[in-house]
N, C-alpha and C positions, 0 to 999 in steps of 0.2 A: 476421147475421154467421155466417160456415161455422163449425160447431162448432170444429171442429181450431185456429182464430184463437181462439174463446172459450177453448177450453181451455190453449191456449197464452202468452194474458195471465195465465186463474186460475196457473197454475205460475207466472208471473213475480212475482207478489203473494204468493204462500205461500212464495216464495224468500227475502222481505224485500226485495229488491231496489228494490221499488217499492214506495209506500205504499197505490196503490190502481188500478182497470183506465185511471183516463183518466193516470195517470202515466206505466204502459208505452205509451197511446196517442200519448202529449205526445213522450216521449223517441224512439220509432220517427220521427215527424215532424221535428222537429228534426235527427236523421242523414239523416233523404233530403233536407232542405233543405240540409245542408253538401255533401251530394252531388252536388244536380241543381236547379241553377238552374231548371230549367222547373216543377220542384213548388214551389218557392220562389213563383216566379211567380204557379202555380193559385192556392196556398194564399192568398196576398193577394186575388188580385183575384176567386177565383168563390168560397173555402170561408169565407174572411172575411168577406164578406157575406151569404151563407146565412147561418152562425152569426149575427152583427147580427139578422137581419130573423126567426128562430128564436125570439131572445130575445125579438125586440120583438113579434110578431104570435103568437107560440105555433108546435109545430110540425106544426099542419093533419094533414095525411095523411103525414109523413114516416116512412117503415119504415125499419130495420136493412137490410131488405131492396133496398129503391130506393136507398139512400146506397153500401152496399157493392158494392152491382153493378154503382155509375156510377162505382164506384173501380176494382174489377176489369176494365171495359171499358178504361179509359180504360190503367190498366197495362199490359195485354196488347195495345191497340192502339200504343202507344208502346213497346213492347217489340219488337214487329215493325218498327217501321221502323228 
């Protein structure tokens, strides 16, 4: 995760705001699904099964790194069209 996102959850949890980082995570999601139906979508049908299959089999080789960068391609390619 780019720092600048880590640090900007820590702020939102030293705020009281939220109780802890997967809170501000939970409620960011929840706004872009009232938003945009196409995240709504992802979010079922490809991050809702990653997570399942995370829990069930462990998560292998999965980095901060590979997860947020296949978030930031995917925003920045859907933001150009």
């Amino acid at each position: 995760m780019p720092q600048h996102l880590a640090e900007d959850i820590d702020r939102q949890v030293a705020s009281g705001d939220f109780t802890d980082p997967s809170d501000v995570i939970a409620h960011a999601l929840e706004h872009a699904v009232r938003i945009d139906p196409v995240i709504e979508h992802w979010l079922r049908t490809e991050v809702l099964p990653t997570i399942e299959r995370i829990e069930r089999d462990g998560p292998a080789n999965l980095t901060s790194e590979l997860v947020f960068g296949g978030l930031r391609e995917r925003y920045l390619a859907r933001d150009a069209s």
